[in-house]
C-alpha positions as a Markdown table, in Angstrom:
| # | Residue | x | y | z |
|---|---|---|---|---|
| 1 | Unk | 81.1 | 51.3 | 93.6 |
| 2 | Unk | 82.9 | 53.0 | 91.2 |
| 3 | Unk | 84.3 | 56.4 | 92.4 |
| 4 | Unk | 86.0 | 59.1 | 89.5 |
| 5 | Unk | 88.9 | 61.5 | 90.8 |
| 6 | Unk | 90.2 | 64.4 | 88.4 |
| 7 | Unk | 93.9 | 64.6 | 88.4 |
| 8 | Unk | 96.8 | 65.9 | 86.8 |
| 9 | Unk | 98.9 | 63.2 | 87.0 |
| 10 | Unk | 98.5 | 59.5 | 87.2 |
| 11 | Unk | 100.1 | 57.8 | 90.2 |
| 12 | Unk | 97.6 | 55.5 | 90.7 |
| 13 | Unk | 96.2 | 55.6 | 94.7 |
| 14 | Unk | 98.7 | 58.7 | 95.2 |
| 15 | Unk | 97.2 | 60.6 | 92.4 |
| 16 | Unk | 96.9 | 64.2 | 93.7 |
| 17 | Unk | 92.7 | 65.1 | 93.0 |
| 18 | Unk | 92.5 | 67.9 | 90.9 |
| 19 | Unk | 91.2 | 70.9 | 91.8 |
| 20 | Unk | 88.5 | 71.2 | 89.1 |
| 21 | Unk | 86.6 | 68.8 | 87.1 |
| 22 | Unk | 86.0 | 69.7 | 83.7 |
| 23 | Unk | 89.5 | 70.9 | 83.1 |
| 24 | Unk | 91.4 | 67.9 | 84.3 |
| 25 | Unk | 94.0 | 66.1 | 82.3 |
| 26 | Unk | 92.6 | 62.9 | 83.2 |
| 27 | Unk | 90.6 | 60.8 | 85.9 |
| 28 | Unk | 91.3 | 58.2 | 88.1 |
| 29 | Unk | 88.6 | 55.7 | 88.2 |
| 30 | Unk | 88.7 | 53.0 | 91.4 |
| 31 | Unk | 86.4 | 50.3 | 92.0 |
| 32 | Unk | 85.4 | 50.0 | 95.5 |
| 33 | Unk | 84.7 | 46.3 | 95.0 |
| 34 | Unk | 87.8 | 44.8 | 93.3 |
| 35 | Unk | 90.1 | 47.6 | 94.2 |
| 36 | Unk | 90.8 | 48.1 | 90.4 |
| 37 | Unk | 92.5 | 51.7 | 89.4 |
| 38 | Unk | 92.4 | 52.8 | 85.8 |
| 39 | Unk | 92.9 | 55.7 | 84.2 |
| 40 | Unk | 90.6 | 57.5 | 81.6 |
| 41 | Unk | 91.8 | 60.5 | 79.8 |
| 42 | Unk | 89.4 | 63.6 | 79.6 |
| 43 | Unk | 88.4 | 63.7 | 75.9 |
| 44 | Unk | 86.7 | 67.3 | 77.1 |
| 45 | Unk | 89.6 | 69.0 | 78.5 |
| 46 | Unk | 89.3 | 72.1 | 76.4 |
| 47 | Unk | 85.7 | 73.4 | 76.4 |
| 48 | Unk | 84.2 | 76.6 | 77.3 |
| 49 | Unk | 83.8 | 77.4 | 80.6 |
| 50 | Unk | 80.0 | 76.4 | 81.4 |
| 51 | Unk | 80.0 | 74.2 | 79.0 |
| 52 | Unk | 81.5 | 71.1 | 80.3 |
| 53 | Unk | 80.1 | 67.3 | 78.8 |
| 54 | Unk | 80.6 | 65.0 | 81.6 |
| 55 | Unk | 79.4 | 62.0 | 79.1 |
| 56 | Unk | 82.5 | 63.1 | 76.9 |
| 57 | Unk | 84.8 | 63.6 | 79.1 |
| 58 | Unk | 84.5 | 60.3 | 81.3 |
| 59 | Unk | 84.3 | 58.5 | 77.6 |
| 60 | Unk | 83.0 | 55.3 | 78.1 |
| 61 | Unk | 83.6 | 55.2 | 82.0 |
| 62 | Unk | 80.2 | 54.6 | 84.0 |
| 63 | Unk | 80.8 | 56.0 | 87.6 |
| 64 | Unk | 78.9 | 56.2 | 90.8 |
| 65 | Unk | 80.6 | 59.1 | 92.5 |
| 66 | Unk | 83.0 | 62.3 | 91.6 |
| 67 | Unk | 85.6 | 63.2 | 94.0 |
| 68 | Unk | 86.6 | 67.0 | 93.1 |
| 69 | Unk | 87.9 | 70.1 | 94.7 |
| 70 | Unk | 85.9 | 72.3 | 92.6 |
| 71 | Unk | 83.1 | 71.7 | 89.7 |
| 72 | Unk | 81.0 | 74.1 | 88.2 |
| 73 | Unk | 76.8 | 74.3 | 88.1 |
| 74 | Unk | 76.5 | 72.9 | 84.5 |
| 75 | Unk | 78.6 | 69.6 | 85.3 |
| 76 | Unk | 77.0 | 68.9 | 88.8 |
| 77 | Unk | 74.0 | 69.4 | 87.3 |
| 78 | Unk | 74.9 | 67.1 | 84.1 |
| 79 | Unk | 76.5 | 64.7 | 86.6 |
| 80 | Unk | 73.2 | 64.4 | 89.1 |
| 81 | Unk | 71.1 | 63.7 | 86.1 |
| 82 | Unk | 73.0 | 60.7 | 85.7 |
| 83 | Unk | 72.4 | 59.5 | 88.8 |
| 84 | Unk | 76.1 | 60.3 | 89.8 |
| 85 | Unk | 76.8 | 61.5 | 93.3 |
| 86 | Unk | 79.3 | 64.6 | 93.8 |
| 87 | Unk | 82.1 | 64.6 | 96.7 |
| 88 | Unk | 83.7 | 67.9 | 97.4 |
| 89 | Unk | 87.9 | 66.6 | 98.2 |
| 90 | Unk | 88.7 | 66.9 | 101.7 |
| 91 | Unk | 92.5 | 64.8 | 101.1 |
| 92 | Unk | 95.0 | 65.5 | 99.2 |
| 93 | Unk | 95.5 | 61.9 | 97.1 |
| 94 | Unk | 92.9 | 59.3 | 96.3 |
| 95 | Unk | 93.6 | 57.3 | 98.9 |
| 96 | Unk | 92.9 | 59.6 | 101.5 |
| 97 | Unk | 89.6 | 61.0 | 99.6 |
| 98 | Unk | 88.3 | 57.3 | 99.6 |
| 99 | Unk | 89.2 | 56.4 | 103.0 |
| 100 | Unk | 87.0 | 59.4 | 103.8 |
| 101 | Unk | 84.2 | 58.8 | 101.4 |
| 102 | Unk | 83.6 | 55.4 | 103.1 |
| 103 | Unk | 83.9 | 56.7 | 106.0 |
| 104 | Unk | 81.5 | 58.9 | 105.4 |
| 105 | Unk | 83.6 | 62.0 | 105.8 |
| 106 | Unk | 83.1 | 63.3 | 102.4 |
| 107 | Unk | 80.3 | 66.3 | 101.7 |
| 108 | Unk | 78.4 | 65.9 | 98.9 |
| 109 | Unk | 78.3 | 69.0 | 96.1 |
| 110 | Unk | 75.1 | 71.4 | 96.1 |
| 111 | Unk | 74.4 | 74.0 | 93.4 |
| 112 | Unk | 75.3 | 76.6 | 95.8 |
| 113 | Unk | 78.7 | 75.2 | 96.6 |
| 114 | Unk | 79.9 | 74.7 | 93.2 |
| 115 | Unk | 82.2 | 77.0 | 91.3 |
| 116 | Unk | 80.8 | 80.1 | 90.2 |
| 117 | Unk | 83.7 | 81.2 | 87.5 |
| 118 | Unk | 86.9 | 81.8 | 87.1 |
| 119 | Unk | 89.3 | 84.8 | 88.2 |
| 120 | Unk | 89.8 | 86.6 | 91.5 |
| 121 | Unk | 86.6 | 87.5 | 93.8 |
| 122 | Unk | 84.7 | 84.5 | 92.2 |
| 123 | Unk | 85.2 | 81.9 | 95.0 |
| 124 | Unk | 86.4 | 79.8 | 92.8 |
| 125 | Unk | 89.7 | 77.5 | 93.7 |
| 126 | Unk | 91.5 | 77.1 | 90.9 |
């Protein structure tokens, strides 16, 4: 499986996963399989809020799963369509988000969990 984490920084397995999807820097990607970590930058970094293009930002990255601590309707929603399944973060680096997505640990994202907007009394984490 291939599994995508937003972060800031790249630091491979100890990459801290960003709090939000559509405004990360950059994303992790691991393979499951071969244990392969590369990173892809987000080519969609900049966009309106609501308006996030999963297909842009991941480029040419075909995932299976998110890992995020936040994501808002219009992504999830973009995301699910293609098929990709979306983990709310529970760790702090990759590593610990994938030991706990294989172990089953990991929630997945509904429309009512997802980020509602930015600023204070929004519920939003970032």
């Amino acid at each position: 499986m291939k599994v995508c984490f937003p972060s800031q920084k790249d630091a491979g397995l100890e990459s801290l996963v960003y709090n939000h999807f559509g405004s990360a820097p950059m994303f992790i990607m691991v393979d499951t399989t071969t244990s392969a970590v590369s990173k892809i930058t987000n080519e969609d970094q900049h966009h309106t809020h609501g308006a996030c293009n999963p297909i842009k930002a991941l480029g040419s990255g075909a995932v299976d799963a998110v890992v995020v601590g936040g994501i808002g309707g219009g992504a999830l929603s973009r995301l699910t369509q293609m098929g990709i399944k979306v983990y709310r973060s529970a760790g702090t680096t990759v590593r610990e988000d994938l030991a706990l997505l294989s172990s089953g640990q990991l929630a997945e994202y509904t429309p009512q969990s997802c980020c509602s907007g930015h600023g204070q009394g929004t519920g939003c984490a970032h």
